[in-house]
C-alpha positions as CSV (number, residue, x, y, z in Angstrom):
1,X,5.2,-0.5,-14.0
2,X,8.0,1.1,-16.3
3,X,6.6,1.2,-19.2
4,X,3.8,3.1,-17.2
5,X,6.6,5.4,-16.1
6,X,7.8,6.2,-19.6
7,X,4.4,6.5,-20.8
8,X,3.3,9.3,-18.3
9,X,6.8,11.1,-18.1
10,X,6.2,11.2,-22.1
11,X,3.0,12.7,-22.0
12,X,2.2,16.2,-22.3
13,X,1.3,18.5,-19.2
14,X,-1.9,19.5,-19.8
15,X,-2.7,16.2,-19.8
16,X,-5.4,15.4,-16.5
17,X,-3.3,12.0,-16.2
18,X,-0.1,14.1,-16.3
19,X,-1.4,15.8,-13.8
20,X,-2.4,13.4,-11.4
21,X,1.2,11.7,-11.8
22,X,2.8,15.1,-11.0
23,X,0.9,15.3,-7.4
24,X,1.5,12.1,-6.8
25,X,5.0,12.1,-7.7
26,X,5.5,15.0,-5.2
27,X,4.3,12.9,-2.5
28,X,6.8,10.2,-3.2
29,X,7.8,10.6,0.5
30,X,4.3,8.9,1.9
31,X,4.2,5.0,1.4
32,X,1.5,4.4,0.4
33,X,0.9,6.0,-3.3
34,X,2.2,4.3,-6.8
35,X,5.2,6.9,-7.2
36,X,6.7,5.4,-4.1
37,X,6.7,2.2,-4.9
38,X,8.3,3.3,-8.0
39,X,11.1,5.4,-6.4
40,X,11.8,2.5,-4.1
41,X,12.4,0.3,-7.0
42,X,14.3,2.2,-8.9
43,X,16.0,3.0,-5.2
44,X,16.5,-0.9,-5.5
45,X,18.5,-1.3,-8.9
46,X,20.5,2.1,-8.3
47,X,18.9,4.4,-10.8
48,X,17.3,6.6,-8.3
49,X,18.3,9.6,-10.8
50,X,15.5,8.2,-13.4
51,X,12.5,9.0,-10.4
52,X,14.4,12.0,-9.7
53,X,14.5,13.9,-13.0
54,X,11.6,12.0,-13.9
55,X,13.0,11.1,-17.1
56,X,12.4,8.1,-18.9
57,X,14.7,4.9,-18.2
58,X,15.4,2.4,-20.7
59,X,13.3,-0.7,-20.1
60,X,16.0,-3.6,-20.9
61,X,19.0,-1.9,-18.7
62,X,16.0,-1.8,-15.8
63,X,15.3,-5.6,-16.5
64,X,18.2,-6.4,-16.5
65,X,19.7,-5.1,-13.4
66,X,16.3,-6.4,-11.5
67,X,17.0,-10.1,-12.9
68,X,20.3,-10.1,-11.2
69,X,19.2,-8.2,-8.3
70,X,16.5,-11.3,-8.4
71,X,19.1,-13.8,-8.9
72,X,21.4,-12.9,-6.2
73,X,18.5,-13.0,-3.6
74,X,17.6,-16.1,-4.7
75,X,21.1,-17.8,-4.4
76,X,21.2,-16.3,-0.9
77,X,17.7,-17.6,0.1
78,X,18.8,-20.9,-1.0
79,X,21.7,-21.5,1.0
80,X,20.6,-19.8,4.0
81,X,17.9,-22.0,4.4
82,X,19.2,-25.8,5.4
83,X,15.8,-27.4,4.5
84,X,17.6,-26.7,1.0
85,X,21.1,-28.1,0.9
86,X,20.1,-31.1,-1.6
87,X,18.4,-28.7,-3.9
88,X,21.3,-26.2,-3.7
89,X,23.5,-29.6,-4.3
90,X,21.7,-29.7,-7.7
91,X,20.5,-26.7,-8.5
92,X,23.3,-24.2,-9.0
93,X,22.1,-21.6,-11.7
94,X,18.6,-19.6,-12.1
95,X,17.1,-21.2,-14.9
96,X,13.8,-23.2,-15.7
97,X,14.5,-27.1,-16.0
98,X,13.9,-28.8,-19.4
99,X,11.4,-31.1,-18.6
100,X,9.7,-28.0,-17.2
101,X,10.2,-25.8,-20.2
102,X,9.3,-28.3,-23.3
103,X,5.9,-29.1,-24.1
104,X,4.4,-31.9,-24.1
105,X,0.6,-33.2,-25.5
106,X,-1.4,-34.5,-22.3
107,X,-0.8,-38.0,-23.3
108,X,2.8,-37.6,-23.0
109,X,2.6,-36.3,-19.4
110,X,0.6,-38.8,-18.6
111,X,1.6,-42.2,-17.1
């Protein structure tokens, strides 16, 4: 979704798909369109000056800041739910396990 908003904020205005991004971009205020679920995410990771100058944002600085915007509402969802107070005992950082993350063949998974 970013790198579609660089790509059309680059593009020249005479462009029909420039064109369509411009209308829709001025009815960011209606819920229902593409450019306001953009403005609501960058709304979300405090960059709302990116949707509006319509400039183009750097993609790892918006990553980033939605990774620990993700992290942080995953350590609350975990320890408000108490259905998860073992896993919380255990699982303390946001990170795939390493029996997850290696491979192996299907006749090492197998028993």
């Amino acid at each position: 979704m970013v790198k579609y908003w660089n790509r059309l904020v680059c593009m020249g205005d005479t462009r029909l798909t420039r064109r369509a991004f411009t209308c829709v971009w001025e009815c960011s205020y209606n819920k229902g369109n593409w450019s306001a679920g953009m403005k609501d995410l960058l709304a979300d990771i405090d960059v709302q000056n990116v949707f509006s100058t319509r400039s183009v944002c750097n993609y790892d600085v918006i990553e980033d800041k939605m990774l620990a915007q993700m992290i942080t509402s995953w350590k609350q969802e975990v320890h408000a739910k108490p259905k998860l107070c073992t896993y919380a005992t255990f699982k303390s950082n946001f990170a795939g396990e390493p029996y997850v993350v290696s491979y192996m063949s299907r006749s090492d998974r197998s028993l």
